[in-house]
C-alpha positions in Angstrom: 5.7 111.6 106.5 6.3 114.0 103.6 8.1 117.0 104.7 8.0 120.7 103.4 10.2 120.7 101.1 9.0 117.6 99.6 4.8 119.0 99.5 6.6 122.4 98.3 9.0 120.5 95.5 5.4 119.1 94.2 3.7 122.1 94.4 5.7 123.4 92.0 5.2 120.8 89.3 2.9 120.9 86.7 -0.3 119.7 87.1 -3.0 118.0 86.5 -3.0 115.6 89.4 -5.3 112.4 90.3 -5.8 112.5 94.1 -7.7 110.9 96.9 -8.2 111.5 100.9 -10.3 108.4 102.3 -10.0 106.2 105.7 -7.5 103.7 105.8 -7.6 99.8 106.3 -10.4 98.7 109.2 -11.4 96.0 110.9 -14.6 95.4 107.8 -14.6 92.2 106.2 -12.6 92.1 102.5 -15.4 92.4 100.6 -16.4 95.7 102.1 -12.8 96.7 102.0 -12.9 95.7 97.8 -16.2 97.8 98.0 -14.5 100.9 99.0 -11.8 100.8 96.9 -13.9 100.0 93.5 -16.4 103.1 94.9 -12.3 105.0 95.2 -11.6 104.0 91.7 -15.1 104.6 89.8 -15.5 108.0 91.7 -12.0 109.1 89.8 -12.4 107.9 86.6 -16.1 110.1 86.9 -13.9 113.2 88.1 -12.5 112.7 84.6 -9.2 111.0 86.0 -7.2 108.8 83.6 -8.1 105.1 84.3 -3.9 104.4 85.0 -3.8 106.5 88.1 -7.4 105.4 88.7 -6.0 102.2 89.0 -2.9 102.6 90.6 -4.8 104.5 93.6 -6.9 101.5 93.8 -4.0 98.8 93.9 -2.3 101.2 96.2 -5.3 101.2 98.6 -5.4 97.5 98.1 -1.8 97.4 99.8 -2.0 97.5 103.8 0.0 100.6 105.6 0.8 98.9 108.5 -1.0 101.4 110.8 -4.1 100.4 113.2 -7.4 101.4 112.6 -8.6 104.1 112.5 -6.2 105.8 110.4 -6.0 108.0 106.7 -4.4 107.9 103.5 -3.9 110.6 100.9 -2.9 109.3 97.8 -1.3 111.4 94.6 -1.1 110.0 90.9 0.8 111.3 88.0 0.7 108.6 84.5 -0.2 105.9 86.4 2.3 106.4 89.0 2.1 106.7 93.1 3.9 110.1 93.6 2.6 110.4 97.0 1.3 107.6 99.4 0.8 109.0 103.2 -0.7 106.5 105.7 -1.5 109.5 108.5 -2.6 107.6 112.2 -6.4 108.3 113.8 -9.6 108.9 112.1 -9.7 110.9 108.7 -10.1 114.8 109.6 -13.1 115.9 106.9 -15.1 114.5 104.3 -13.4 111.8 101.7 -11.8 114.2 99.2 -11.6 112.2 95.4 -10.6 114.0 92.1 -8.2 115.7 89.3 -7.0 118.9 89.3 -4.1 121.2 88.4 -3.7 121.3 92.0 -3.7 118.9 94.9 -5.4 119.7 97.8 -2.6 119.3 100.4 -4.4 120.7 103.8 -5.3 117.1 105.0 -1.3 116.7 104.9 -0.7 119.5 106.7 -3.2 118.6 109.4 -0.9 115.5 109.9 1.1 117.5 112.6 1.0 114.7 115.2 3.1 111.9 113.5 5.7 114.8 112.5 7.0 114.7 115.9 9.6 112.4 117.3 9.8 111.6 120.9 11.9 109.4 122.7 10.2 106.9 125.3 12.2 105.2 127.9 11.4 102.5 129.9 13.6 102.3 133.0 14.2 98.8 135.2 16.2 98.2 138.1 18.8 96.3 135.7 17.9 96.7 131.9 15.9 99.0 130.4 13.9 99.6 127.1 14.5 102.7 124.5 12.6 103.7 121.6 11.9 106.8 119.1 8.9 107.1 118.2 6.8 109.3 116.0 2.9 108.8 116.9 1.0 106.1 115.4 3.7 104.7 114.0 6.1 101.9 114.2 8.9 102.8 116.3 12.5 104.1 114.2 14.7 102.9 115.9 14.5 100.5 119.3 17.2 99.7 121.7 18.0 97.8 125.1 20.3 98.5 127.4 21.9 95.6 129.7 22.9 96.9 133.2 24.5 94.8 135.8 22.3 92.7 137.9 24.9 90.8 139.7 24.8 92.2 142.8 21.0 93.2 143.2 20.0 90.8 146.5 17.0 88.5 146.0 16.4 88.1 149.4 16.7 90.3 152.6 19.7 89.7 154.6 19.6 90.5 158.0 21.4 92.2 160.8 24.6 94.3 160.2 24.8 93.2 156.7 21.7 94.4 155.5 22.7 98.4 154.9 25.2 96.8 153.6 24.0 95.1 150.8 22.0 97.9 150.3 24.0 100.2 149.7 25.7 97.8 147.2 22.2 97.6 145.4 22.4 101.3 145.2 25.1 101.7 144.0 24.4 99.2 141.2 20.5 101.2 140.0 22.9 104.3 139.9 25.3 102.7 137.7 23.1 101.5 135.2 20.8 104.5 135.6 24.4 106.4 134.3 24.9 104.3 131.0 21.2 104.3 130.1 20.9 108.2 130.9 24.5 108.4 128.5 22.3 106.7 125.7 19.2 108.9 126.2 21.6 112.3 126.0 23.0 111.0 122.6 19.8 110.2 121.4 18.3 113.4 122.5 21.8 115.0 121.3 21.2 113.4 117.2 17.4 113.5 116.6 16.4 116.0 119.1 12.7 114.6 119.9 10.1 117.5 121.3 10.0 115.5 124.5 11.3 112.2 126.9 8.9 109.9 128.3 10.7 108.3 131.5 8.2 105.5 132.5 9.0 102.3 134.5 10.3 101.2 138.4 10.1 104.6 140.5 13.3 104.0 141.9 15.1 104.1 138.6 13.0 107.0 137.1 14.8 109.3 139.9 18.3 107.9 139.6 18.0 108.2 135.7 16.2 111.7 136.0 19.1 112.9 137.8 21.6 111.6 135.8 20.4 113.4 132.1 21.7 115.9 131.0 20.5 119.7 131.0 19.0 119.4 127.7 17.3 115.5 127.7 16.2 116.8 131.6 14.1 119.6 130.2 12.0 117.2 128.1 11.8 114.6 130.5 7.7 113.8 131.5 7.5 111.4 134.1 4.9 109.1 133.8 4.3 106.8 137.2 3.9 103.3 135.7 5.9 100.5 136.0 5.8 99.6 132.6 8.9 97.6 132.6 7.4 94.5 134.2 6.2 91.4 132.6 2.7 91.9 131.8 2.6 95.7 132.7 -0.6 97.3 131.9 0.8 100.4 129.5 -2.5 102.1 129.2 -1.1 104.8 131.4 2.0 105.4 129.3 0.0 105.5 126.1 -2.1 108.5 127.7 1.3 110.2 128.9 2.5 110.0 125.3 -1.1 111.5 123.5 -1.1 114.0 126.6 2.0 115.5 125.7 1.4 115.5 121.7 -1.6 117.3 122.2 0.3 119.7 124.8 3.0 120.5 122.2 0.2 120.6 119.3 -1.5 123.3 121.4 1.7 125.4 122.3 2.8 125.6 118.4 -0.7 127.3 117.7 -0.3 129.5 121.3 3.2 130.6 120.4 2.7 131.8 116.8 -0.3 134.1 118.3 1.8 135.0 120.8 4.6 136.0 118.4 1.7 137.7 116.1 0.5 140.2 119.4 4.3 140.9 120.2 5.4 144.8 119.5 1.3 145.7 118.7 0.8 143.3 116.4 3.2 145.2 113.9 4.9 142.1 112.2 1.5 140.6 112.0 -1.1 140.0 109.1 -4.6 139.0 110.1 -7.7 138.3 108.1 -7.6 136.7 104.6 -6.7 140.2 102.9 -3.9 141.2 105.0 -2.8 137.5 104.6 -3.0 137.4 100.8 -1.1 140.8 100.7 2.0 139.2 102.9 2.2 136.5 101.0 2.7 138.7 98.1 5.3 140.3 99.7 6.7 137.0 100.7 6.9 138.3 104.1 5.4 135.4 106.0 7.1 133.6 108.3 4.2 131.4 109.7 0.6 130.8 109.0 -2.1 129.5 111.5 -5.0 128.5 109.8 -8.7 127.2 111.2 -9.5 124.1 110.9 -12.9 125.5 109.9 -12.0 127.3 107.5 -12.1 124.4 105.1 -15.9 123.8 105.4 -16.3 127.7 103.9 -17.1 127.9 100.4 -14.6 131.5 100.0 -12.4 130.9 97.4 -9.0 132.3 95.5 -6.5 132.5 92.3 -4.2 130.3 92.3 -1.4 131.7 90.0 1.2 129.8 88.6 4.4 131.6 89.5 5.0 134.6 92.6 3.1 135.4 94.0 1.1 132.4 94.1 -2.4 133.9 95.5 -4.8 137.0 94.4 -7.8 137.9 95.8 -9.2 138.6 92.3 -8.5 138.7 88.4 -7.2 142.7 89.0 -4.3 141.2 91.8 -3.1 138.2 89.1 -0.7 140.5 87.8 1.4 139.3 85.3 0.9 135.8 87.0 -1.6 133.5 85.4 -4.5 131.9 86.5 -4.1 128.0 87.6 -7.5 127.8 89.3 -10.2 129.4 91.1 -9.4 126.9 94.8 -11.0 127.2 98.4 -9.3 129.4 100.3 -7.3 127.8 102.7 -6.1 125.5 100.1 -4.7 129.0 98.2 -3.4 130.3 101.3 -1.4 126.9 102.6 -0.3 126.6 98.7 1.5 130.4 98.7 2.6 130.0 101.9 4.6 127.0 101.4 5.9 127.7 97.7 7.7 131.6 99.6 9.4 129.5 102.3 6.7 130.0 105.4 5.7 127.1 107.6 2.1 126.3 107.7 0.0 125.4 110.9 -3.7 124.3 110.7 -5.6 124.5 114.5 -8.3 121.7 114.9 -11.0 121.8 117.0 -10.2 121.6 120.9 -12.9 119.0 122.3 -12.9 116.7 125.1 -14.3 113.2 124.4 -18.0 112.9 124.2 -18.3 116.7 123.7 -20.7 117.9 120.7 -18.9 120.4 118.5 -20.2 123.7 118.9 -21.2 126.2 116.0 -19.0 129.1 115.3 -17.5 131.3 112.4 -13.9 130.1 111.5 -11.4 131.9 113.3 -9.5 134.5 110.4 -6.2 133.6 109.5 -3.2 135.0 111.2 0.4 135.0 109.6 3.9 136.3 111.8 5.7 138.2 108.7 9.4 137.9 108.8 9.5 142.1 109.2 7.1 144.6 110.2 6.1 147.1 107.4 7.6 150.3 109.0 11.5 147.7 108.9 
């Protein structure tokens, strides 16, 4: 996944760019997939892109991701060159988006918030156990086993006095190995702190290994009652556990910045596209929540091409020129990013099967970095 300073490095290149936003590799036979991408590629070259990065887009689409279906791509081309290739998991958010311009859109990257976090799945046995960091949708980044002693674990019940006995020999194993795998999740947790731990597999070990973490790997820890460590384990369970608590962290990263915006009145806050636009010009936003909706509005701003980045009209350019007349959010992600804020675009809450209902999009709201009276 591209990351902010990467998008923001771009931004401040030169344009014109050849882009595209469509759906990724399905399950259609080739022919329709060769379909799409000749539609990709004529649809450019009409947009008045040259017929290299036409090309290149198409050969690029041509080459598989890797992800399952459904899933994205957003695609940048410079002189015939991939500058960007972004394979984003689930179903394209928003209508295909194909064309040249001075500037990209980069919204449907930003909306990408889900494979940007890394998580650390664990799945505890008895005796070994299974680790993995994960980003969502993805391939794992790294995957590792660890080996705990099994030589002592009784495979059938003795009776008698010897049974506690052998018992509490078993116990004393599970701890053990509960210990070196819990050492391996606090490192982990320690180098690439992931937003959360999924602990998953036999109940016993979940406890033993819950108790052993650390303060820090404890706090993140969501338990998820599946044994998912046994041959043939359904994992359906675990896969829910893991979308359950993306979606939970998704949700508090829109909660806490209007939370943060409402703190001391409200006064280190900008809301509505005019008190947004003026922030920005001040450089004096910290973060941005934007509407999903707001993309499907046909308001628009300048785009300038140095500081401040955004005007609400030709009067408000300043000494900045003109790049192009873009739709709003674009503008507003675009300045936001190029003075150092981090951008945040809220989607539409819906449970499955649920029509999407008809409202206004929600106006922007920014945290500034100090309140005007600082």
């Amino acid at each position: 996944m591209i990351g902010r300073e990467e998008l923001t490095a771009l931004l401040e290149r030169p344009g014109p760019w050849t882009y595209a936003y469509v759906d990724g590799r399905g399950p259609e036979p080739q022919v329709i997939e060769e379909r799409r991408r000749d539609s990709v590629e004529r649809r450019l070259v009409e947009a008045g892109a040259p017929a290299e990065d036409a090309a290149a887009v198409a050969a690029a689409l041509e080459r598989t991701a890797g992800l399952p279906a459904p899933s994205s791509r957003y695609l940048l081309a410079d002189c015939g060159e991939i500058v960007v290739d972004e394979s984003i998991p689930g179903p394209r958010l928003g209508p295909e988006v194909v064309g040249r311009s001075a500037i990209p859109p980069i919204v449907p990257l930003l909306r990408d918030r889900g494979s940007g976090i890394r998580y650390l799945v664990v799945e505890a046995g008895r005796g070994d156990a299974e680790v993995r960091l994960e980003r969502a949708g993805r391939d794992p980044e790294w995957t590792g086993s660890v080996e705990g002693r099994t030589d002592a674990l009784p495979k059938v019940q003795a009776g008698g006095w010897s049974q506690s006995r052998y018992q509490r020999t078993s116990e004393e194993i599970w701890k053990h190995n509960q210990e070196q795998l819990a050492e391996v999740v606090d490192r982990l947790v320690q180098q690439h702190s992931p937003r959360f731990v999924v602990v998953a597999g036999d109940v016993r070990a979940r406890q033993l290994l819950i108790d052993q973490l650390g303060h820090a790997a404890r706090d993140l820890v969501v338990d998820v009652d599946a044994h998912t460590h046994a041959a043939g384990a359904d994992s359906s369970a675990l896969d829910e556990a893991i979308a359950a608590a993306l979606d939970e962290h998704l949700r508090t990263d829109e909660q806490r910045i209007r939370d943060d915006a409402a703190t001391d009145s409200g006064s280190a806050r900008a809301r509505g596209t005019a008190a947004v636009v003026e922030a920005l010009r001040q450089a004096r936003v910290d973060r941005l929540l934007l509407d999903a909706r707001m993309l499907e509005s046909d308001r628009t701003l300048d785009a300038l091409d140095e500081a401040p980045w955004v005007a609400s009209d030709d009067e408000d350019a300043l000494s900045a020129g003109i790049v192009d007349r873009i739709p709003e959010a674009e503008a507003l992600a675009r300045a936001a990013l190029l003075t150092g804020a981090e951008v945040v675009v809220e989607e539409e809450a819906t449970a499955e099967g649920e029509e999407r209902g008809d409202r206004a999009p929600r106006e922007p709201v920014a945290v500034l970095r100090w309140a005007e009276d600082s």
